[in-house]
N, C-alpha and C positions, 0 to 999 in steps of 0.2 A: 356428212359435211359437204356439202354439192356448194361449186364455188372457189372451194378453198384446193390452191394445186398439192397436190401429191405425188411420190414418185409412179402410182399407177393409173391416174387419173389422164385419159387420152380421147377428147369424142365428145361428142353431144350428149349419148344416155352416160354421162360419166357416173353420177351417183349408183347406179345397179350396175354396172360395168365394176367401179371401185369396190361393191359388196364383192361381188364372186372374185374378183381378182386378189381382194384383201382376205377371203375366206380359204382360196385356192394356197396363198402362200402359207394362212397358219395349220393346213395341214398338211401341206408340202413340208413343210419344215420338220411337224413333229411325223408323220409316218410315212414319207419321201414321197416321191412323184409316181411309182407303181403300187404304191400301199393305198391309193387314194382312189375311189370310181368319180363317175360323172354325178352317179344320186347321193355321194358323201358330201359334195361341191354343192349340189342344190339343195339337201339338205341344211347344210349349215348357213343359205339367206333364205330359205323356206319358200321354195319352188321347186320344183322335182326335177329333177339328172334332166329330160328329155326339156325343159323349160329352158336349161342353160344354153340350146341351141340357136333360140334366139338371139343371142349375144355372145357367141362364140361358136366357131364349125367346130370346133372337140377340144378334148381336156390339151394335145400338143398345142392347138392354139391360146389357149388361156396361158400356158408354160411361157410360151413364143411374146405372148403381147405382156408377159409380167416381169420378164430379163430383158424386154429391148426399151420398157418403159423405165425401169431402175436404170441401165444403161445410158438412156439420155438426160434421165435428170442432170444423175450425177456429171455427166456432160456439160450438159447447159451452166447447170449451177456452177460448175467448177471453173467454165469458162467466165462465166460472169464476175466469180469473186477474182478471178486471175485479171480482168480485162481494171480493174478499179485504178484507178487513182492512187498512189501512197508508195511508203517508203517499201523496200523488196522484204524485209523480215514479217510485216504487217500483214502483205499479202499471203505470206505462207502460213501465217497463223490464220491467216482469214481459212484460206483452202482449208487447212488443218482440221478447223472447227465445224465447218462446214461438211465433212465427210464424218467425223466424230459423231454431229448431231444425228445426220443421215444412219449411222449407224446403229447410233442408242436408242430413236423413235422406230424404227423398224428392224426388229433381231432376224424377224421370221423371215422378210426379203434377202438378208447377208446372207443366210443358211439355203435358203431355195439356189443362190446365186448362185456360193459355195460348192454346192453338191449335185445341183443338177442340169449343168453346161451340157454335160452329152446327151440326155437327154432329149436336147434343141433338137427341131429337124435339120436339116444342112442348113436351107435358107437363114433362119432364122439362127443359129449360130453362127456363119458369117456375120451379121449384122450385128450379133451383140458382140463376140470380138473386135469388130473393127470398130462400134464404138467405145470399147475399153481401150482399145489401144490409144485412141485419138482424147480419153482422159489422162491415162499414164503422158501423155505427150505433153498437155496442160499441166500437171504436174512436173515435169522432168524440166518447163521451162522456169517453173516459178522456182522450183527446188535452183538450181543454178544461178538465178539473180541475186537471191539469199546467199547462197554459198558457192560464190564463185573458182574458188580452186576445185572445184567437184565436177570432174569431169561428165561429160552421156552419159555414156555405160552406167558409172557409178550410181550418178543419181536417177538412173531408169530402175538398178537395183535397189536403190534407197525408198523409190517410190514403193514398189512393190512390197518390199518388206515393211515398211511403213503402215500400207494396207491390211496385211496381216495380223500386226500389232494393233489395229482401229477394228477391223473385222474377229476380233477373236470376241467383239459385246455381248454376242447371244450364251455366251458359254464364261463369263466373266459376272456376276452377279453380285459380286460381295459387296458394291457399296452403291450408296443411290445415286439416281442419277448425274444430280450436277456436282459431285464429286469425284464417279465416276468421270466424264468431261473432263472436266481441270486436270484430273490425273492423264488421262490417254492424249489430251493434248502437251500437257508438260515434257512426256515419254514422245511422244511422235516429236516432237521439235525439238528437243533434246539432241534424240539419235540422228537426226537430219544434222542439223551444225556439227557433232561429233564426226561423221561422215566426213566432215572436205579439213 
């Protein structure tokens, strides 16, 4: 789908770039970041291991460019939907839904996220820390406009737990998707106003 953005889509050759990086995460996901070579990676868009050098110096940097690109989306987008117009509860269902969606279209990015942070090289795990933090921070402001007797602390904990509850998708299957939805957003903003 060249054109259309995605959380891994970063560049000019974005189309072969989003193969290997969409191919890396679904087998990141099912047999982790050491269970996986470089000819598994090229295998699965049908070029061989030593081809994927062309668009990546090695498998740490496809890891590097697929958690810093999920990082910014969620950034960008979060900031976007926080920066809108409207009343404060609107905005937090916006957010809400917005991380839900993110979540349910892509299980195998949440599980690569999840599980393989140490992984990062240094660089490249500074970078995606600090831009998680600076989404928990977009969150922690919208979460308090909504619910204002809710203190920082609390609702920096409320984000995160929150997160948890939206990120358990990949391991949650029992109902389709835009039921799933409805439900994980009913529960995440639920537990947020119950909070303050």
């Amino acid at each position: 789908m060249p054109g259309n953005p995605t959380p891994l889509v970063n560049g000019e050759k974005a189309s072969r770039r989003e193969q290997i990086l969409a191919a890396a995460a679904e087998l990141f996901a099912h047999h982790g970041f050491h269970g996986v070579g470089i000819d598994d990676i090229g295998a699965a868009v049908g070029i061989s291991g030593p081809g994927l050098y062309r668009h990546f110096r090695s498998k740490d940097a496809i890891l590097g460019e697929m958690l810093n690109s999920i990082s910014r989306y969620l950034l960008e987008g979060g900031t976007a939907r926080a920066a809108r117009p409207g009343a404060p509860d609107d905005t937090l269902t916006g957010l809400v839904r917005f991380h839900v969606d993110f979540a349910l279209a892509h299980p195998a990015l949440i599980t690569v996220q999840e599980r393989n942070l140490a992984n990062l090289t240094d660089a490249d795990r500074k970078q995606v820390r600090a831009l998680q933090r600076q989404y928990v921070e977009v969150w922690v402001r919208v979460i308090r406009d909504a619910v204002p007797d809710l203190g920082e602390r609390q609702a920096r904990s409320a984000a995160h737990a929150v997160f948890g509850l939206i990120n358990s998708t990949p391991y949650n299957r029992h109902l389709g998707d835009g039921e799933l939805a409805e439900l994980l957003c009913r529960l995440a903003l639920g537990a947020l106003h119950a909070a303050g």
